[in-house]
N, C-alpha and C positions, 0 to 999 in steps of 0.2 A: 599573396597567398589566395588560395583557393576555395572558395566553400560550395559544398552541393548540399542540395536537400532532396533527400529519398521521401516523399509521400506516399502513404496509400490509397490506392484510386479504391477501394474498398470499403475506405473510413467514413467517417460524416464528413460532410465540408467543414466544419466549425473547426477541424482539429487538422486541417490541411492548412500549409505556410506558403502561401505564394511567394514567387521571389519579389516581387514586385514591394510586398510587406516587409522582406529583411530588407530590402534594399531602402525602404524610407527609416527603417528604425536606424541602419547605420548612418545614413547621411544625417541623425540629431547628434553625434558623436562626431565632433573632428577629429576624435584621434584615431577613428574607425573609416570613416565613411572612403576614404581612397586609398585603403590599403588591400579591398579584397577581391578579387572579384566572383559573380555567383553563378551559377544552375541550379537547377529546378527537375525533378522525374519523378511519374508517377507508373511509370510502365515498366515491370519487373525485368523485361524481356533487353531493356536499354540501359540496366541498372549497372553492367559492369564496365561501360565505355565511360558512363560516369565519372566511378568511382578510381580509374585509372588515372586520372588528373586531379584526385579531391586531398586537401591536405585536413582540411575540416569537415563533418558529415554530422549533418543535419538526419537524425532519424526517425522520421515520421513510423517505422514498420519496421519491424525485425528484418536483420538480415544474418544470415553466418557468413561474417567479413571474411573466416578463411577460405572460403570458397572465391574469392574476388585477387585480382594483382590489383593493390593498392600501394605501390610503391613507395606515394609521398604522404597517406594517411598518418596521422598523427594526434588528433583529438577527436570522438565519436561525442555528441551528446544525442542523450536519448529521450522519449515523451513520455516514459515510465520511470516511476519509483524503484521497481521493482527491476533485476536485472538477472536475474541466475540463466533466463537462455543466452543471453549474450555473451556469457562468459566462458563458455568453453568454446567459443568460436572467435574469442577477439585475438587479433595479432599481438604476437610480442611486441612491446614496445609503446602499443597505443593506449592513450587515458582515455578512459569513459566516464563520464558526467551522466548523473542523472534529474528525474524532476522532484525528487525529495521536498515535502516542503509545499509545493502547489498545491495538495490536496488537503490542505490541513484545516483551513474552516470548514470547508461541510464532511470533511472526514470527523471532526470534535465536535460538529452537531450531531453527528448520528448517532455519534456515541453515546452521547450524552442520551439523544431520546432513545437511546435502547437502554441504557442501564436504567433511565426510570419507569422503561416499559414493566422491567424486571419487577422495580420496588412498587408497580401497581397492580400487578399480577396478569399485563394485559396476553401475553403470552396463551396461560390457560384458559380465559376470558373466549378468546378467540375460537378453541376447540369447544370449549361448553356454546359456542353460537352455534358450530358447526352442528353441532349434535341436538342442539334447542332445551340445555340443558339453564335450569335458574340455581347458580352457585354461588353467594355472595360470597367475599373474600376481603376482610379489614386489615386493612394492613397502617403501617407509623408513615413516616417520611421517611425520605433518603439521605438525612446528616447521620455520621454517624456509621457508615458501614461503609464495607471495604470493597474498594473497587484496585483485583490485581492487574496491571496493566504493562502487556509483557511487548516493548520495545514502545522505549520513547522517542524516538525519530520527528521529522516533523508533522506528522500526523500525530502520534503519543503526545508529544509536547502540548500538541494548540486541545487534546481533550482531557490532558491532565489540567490543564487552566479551568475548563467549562465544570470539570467534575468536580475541583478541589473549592469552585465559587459554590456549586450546588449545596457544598457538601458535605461529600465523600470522602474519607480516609481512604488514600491513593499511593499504594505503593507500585514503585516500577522495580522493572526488570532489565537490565541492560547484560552485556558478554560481559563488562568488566566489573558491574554492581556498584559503576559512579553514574550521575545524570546532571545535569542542569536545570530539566523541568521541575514546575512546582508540584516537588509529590513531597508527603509526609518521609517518605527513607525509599532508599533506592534499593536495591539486592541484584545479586551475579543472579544468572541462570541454574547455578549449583546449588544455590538456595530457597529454589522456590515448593520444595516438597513441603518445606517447616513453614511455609506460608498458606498453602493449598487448604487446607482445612478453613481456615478463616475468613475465606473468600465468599463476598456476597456475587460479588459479578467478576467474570474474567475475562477480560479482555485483549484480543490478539491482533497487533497492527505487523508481527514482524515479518521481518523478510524468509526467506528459503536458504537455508545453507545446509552446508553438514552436521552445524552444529545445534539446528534448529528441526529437522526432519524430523515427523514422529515423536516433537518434543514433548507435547501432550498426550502420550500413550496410555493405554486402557491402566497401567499399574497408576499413575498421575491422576489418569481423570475420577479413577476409585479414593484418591484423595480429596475431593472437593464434596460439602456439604450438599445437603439433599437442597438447600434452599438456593445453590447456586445460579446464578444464569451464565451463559455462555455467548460472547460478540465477537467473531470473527472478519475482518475486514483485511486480514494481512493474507498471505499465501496459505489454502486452504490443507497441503500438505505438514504444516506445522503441528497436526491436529492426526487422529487416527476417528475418522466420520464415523469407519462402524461401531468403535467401541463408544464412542458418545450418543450414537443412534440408540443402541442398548439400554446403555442408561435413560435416554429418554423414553423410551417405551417402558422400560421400568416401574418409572415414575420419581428415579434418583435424580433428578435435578429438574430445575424452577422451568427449562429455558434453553433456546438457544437462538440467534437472530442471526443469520447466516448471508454473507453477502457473496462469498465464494468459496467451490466446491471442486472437488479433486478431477471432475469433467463437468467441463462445459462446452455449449448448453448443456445442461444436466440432464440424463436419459427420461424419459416422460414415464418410463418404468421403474425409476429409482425410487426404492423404498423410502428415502428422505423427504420426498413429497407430500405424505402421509405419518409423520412420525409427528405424534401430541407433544403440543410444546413450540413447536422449531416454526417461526417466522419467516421469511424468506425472501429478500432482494437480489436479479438476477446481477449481479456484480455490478452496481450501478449507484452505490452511494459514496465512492469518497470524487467519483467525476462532477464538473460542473462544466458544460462546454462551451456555456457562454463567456466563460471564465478562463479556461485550461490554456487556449493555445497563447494569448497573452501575459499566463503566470509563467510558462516556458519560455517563450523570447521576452522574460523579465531576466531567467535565472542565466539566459545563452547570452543577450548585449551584456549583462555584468560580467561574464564569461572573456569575452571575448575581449573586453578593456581587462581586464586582471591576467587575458593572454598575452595581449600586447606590452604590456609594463611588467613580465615575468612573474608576476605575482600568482600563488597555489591559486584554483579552480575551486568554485563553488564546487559540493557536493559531488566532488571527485571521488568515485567506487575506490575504494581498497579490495583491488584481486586479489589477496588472499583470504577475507574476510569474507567476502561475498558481497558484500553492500556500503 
């Protein structure tokens, strides 16, 4: 069988896979090493001669596979969590794997130092510098309050650990209102308006779907206490920006630490740039790239022996779920 790997000649080098590197990872695998063989492309222009012979595709960079004759494709894995462009362009028939999971220490560090940025009030701290403003502000510790944390995947999981050792009383949110992560009680998505009020911090790692769009809408975010903070690090459409902008210029909530936004780069005009309260990382905290391209050809050689022995696929997307 065949595997190619689509890089971006656009990317950092840190997150490009030489073939030379799959080719020593499978030669430590006997049951791998002489059954594949590889290519390598970083030139969009060469990408579809490629992918005519590829039974495996290695995806360094989006592509819309229906645009391609991939005749013998068969498994896609991809270098993102996150999949909703993918999906309305993948072929019937073909699995897609994603990197779920890879980001999930310093995705549960960040989290963590944002919610205690919350319970230290560094947030407002930061606007009274701006202004050269002297506001003292006493606050308790962070045991003790409630951090809602809407999708426990393997980012949610590894920052329900971090927060519930801090802490935190930690409820998740899942589609089915079951989890495995260590939270105090888990709840559906249907449930979290009767939780909304009680929220110290709320925290969003989820994905993009239909069932997730605009899930945080102005009538939702009117439900959260004035002493709220808000951590976004999942897909920034989950969230309705202006009606929380609102609120934050308000002055109805604590906070918001924003790691990604409904355009980026974000316009240098965008009224969120200026909005008291809101912290801001240009989408850049749950990567770590000295780390990344090797948590991914962790999860693809496990892949790849669970292919050979017929066995299900790590973090195999369910197309009709989205994720």
């Amino acid at each position: 069988m065949h595997i190619h790997i689509e890089n971006d000649a656009n990317g950092p080098d840190a997150l490009q896979l030489p073939v030379e590197l799959l080719r020593q990872r499978l030669e430590t695998h006997p049951q791998l090493w002489s059954h594949f063989t590889l290519t390598e492309n970083s030139d969009a222009t060469h990408s579809a001669t490629f992918l005519a012979n590829a039974d495996i595709l290695w995806a360094g960079r989006k592509l819309a596979l229906d645009q391609f004759a991939a005749p013998r494709l068969s498994w896609v894995q991809v270098m993102s969590a996150g999949v909703e462009q993918w999906l309305p362009h993948l072929p019937q028939g073909v699995t897609l794997t994603n990197a779920s999971g890879v980001h999930g220490d310093k995705g549960a560090e960040f989290i963590l130092m944002a919610a205690l940025m919350f319970n230290f009030g560094i947030p407002g701290f930061l606007q009274d510098q701006a202004q050269r403003l002297w506001r003292p502000s006493f606050g308790g510790c962070a045991r003790g309050k409630t951090v809602l944390l809407l999708g426990v995947g393997g980012i949610g999981s590894a920052a329900a650990r971090l927060l519930t050792a801090q802490g935190y009383r930690v409820v998740g949110v899942t589609r089915s209102g079951e989890c495995s992560a260590p939270v105090e009680r888990c709840i559906s998505i249907d449930a979290i308006d009767e939780v909304l009020p009680q929220v110290d911090v709320l925290v969003s790692t989820l994905p993009l779907t239909a069932q997730t769009r605009r899930l945080l809408d102005r009538r939702r975010l009117d439900l959260l206490p004035k002493r709220a903070g808000i951590v976004i690090v999942g897909r920034a459409d989950v969230f309705d920006y202006n009606a929380m902008r609102e609120k934050l210029n308000a002055g109805e909530l604590a906070g918001a630490v924003l790691d990604v936004y409904p355009q980026e780069p974000l316009p240098t005009d965008d009224p969120l740039w200026h909005t008291p309260g809101v912290v801001m990382t240009p989408h850049c905290s749950l990567d770590d790239h000295a780390a990344y391209l090797e948590g991914c050809l962790e999860v693809f050689i496990d892949n790849l022996v669970r292919f050979r022995s017929g066995r299900a696929l790590r973090n195999q997307v369910d197309i009709a779920r989205g994720y």
